[in-house]
N, C-alpha and C positions, 0 to 999 in steps of 0.2 A: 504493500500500500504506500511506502516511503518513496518507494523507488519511482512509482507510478505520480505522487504528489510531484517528485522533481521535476519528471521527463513534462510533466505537464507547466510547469514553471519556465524548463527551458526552451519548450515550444513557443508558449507566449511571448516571453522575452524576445525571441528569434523574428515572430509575426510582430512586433513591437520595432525590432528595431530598421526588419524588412521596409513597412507604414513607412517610417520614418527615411529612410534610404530612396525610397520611391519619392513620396512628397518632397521631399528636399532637390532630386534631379529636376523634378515635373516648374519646380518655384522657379530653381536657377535658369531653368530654361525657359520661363515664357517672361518669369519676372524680375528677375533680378535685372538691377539698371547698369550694373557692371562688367555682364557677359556679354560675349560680341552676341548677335541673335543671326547665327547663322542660317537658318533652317527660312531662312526671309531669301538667300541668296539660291538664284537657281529655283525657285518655291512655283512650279507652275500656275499656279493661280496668280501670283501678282504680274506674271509674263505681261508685255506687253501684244493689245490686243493688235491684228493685225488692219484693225477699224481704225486705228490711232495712225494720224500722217507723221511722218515722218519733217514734213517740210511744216507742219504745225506747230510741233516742240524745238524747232530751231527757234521758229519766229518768235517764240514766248522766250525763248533762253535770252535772246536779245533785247527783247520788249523789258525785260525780268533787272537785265543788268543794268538797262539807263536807265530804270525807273530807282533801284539802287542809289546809283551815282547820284541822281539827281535828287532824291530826296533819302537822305542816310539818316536814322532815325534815334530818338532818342533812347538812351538803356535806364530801362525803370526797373526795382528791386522793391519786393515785398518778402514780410517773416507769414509764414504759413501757420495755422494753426498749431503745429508739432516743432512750430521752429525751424525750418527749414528757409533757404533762402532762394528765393526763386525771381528768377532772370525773366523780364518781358523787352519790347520796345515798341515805343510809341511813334508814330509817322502821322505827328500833328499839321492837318491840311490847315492853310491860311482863311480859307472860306469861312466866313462870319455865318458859320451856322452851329449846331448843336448836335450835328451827327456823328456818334461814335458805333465802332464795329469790335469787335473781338474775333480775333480769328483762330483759331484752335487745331495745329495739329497733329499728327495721325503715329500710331505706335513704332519708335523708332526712329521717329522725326525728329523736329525742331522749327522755332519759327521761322527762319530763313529760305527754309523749304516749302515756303505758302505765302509767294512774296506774287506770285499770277492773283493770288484771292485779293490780296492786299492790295495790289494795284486798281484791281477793279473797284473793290469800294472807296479808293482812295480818289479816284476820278470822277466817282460820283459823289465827291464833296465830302465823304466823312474821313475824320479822325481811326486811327486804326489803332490800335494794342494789338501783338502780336507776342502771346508769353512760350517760353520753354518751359512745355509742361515738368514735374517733378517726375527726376531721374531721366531730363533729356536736355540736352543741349549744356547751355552755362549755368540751368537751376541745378540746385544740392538736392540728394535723393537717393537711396539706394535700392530702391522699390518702383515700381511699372503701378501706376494708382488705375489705369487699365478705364479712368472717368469718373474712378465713388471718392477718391476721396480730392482729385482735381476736381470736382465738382465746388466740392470746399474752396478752392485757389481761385478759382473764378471767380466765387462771390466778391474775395478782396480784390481780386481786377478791377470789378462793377464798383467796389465803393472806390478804389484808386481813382478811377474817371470821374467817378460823381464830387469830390473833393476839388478835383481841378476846374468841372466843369457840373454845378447843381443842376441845371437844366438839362443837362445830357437824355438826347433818344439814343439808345442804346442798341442794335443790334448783334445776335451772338448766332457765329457759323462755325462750323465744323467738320473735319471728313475721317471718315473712318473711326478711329479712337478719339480723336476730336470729335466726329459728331455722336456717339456716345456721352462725349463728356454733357454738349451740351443740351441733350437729351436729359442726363441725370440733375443737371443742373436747373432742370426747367420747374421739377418739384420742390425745389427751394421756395422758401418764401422771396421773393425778387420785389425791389423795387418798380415801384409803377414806372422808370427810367428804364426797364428793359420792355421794348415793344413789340418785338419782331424775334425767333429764334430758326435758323436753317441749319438742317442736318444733312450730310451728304454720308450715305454707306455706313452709317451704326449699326453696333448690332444688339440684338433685343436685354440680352444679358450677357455679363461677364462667363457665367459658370456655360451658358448655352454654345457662347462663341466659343469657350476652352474645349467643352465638349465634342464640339465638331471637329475642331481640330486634332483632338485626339484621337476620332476616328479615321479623321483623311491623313494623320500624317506617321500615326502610329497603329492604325487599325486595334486600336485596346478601345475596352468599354469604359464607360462614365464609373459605373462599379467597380474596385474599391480604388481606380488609380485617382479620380478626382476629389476624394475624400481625403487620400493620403495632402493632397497636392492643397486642398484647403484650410486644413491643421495646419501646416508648415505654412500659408499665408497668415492665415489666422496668427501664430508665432511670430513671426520677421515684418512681416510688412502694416498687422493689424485690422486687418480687413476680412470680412466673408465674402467669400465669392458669388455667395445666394443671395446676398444683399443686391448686390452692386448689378442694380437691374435699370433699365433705361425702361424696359415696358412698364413697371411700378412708378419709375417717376414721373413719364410723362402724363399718366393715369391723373396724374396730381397739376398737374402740369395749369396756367392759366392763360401763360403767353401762345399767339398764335404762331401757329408750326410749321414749317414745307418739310417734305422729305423728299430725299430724291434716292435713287437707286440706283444700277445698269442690270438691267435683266440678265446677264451676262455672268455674272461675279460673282464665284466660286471661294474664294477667300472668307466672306460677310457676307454667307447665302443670303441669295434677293428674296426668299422667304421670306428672312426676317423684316422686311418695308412691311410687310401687311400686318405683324406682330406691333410693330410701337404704332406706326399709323391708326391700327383700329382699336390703341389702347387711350388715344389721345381723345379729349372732351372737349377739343377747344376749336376756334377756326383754324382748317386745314386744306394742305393740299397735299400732294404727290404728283413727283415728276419721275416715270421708267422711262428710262434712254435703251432703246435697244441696240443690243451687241456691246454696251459697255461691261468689260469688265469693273475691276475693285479700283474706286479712285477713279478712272478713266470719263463718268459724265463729261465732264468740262469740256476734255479734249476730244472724245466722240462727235459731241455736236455742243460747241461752245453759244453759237447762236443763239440756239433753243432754250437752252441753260441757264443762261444769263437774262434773257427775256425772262421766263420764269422767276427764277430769282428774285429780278423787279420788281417784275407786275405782282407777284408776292408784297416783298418788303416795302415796295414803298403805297400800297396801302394803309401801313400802321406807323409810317416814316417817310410823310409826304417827300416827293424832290423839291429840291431849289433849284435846280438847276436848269 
C-alpha cells in the first residue's frame, strides 16, 4: 500500500511538472515579448496574397517615407497601470480642428509599421497617436497583452489626448491584434470624446485565436495543452486567456463600430467578423473584401476601404475639410 501511495505521488508530480513544461513552451512561444516569434516567418497564412500589386506596396513604401520626413512626430511616454513605460508618438496636424485618431498595431508590430493608417487620417485633418503596444517596439514589457490588458494603455492614451486637447473627437482603429485591442477597449467605460471605433481582422477571443492556432500549426487539441498554457499566463504575464475576449467587450461596447474582414484570411479566421459583429448592440457596419487575406483589406482594394472607413467615421466625426 506504501509503495503504491509513492508511485502514485511520483506520477502526479511527473503530470505536475509535465502541465508545467508544456505551458511554459506554449507562453514562450506565443507570448513572451522577448523571443524572436519565428513561426510568423514562412507562416502560410500571413503569405502574401497574390490579389496584392506588387506596384501598390512600392507606391505606399514611398508615399510612407515622405510622409515620414515631412512630418516626424513627436515621442510621448506614459507609466501603465503595473508601471510599465510605454512609448507612443504623436503627428500633431496644424489644422484648427479637434480631431484625434489612435492607431493600434498588430502582434509583433510596432507603431512605425502603420505609418499608411496614419497618413490617411492625418490628411484628413486629425491629430494621430500612434503607441508601441507593451512588449513591442520602445515600450517596456515582457509579456504579448494579446489587447486585455493594452486595453488598459489605451484608456491613458484617450486621457493623454484629452489633457492636451479637452475637446478632443477621438477616433480608435486597429488591425489585427490592434483591432482586438480596440475591440476590448470599446467595453470600457470611454469618454463621450471617443466617437467612432474601426477594427480591421480581430479576433473574437484570445483563448479562441490560440486555439486555432494550435490546431493549424501544431495539430494538438485545446484539451489539456491550452490549460497548461493559461496557468503559466495566468503566473508570468497575469492575465486569463478566457477573459480576454473582444466578443464580451464589444457586447458592452457603446461606441459605434465598423469591422472589416478579407474573406480570404486564414491567420484571424473570417469566421470570427460575424462572432464580435453580431455581438455588438451599437450602430454598425461590416466591410468583407474578397480574396483578402490577414491584414491585406487596405491593399486588396484600398479605394473601397477607405471610402468605407469614411463614410463610417465621419458620421460621428463630421469632416472639415
Amino acid at each position: 500500500m506504501k509503495k503504491m501511495s509513492i508511485i502514485i505521488v511520483i506520477v502526479f508530480l511527473l503530470l505536475v511538472i509535465i502541465y508545467g513544461l508544456v505551458g511554459n513552451y506554449f507562453y514562450n512561444y506565443a507570448l513572451n515579448a522577448k523571443q524572436e516569434k519565428d513561426f510568423l516567418e514562412g507562416n502560410p497564412h500571413l503569405k502574401k496574397s497574390v490579389n496584392v500589386s506588387g506596384e501598390v506596396l512600392a507606391a505606399d513604401k514611398v508615399k510612407n517615407a515622405e510622409f515620414v520626413s515631412q512630418h516626424p512626430p513627436n515621442t510621448l511616454s506614459i507609466r501603465s497601470f503595473d508601471n510599465l513605460q510605454l512609448t507612443g508618438y504623436e503627428y500633431r496636424n496644424q489644422e484648427t480642428n479637434h480631431k484625434w485618431s489612435i492607431v493600434v498595431h498588430g502582434y509583433n508590430g510596432r507603431a512605425s509599421g502603420m505609418t499608411k493608417y496614419i497618413r490617411h487620417f492625418y490628411e484628413k485633418g486629425y491629430s494621430v497617436v500612434a503607441p508601441d503596444l507593451r512588449g513591442h517596439g520602445n515600450s517596456e514589457g515582457n509579456y504579448i497583452g494579446m489587447g486585455w490588458h493594452d486595453r488598459k494603455d489605451i484608456l491613458l492614451w484617450i486621457q493623454e489626448i484629452l489633457k492636451k486637447d479637452p475637446q478632443a473627437e477621438i477616433a480608435l482603429f486597429g488591425i489585427s491584434m490592434g483591432g482586438a485591442t480596440v475591440m476590448m477597449t470599446s467595453g470600457e467605460e470611454l469618454p463621450a470624446n471617443v466617437k467612432v471605433i474601426v477594427e480591421d481582422c480581430g479576433y473574437s477571443s484570445v483563448m479562441d485565436e490560440f486555439t486555432y492556432q494550435l490546431k493549424d500549426l501544431f495539430h494538438l487539441p485545446k484539451f489539456p495543452v491550452m490549460n497548461a498554457g493559461n496557468t503559466i499566463t495566468k503566473l508570468r504575464a497575469g492575465y486569463d486567456l478566457n477573459e480576454a475576449s473582444a466578443v464580451k467587450q464589444v457586447a458592452k461596447s457603446k461606441t459605434p463600430m465598423l469591422f472589416i474582414h478579407g474573406d480570404a484570411d486564414a491567420f484571424v479566421p473570417f469566421e470570427m467578423l460575424d462572432e464580435v459583429y453580431n455581438a455588438a448592440h451599437v450602430e454598425k457596419e461590416k466591410l468583407i473584401v474578397p480574396g483578402a487575406g490577414h491584414g491585406e483589406a487596405e491593399q486588396i482594394d484600398s479605394k473601397k476601404y477607405w471610402h468605407t472607413v469614411w463614410g463610417f467615421v465621419e458620421k460621428y466625426i463630421p469632416s472639415s475639410l
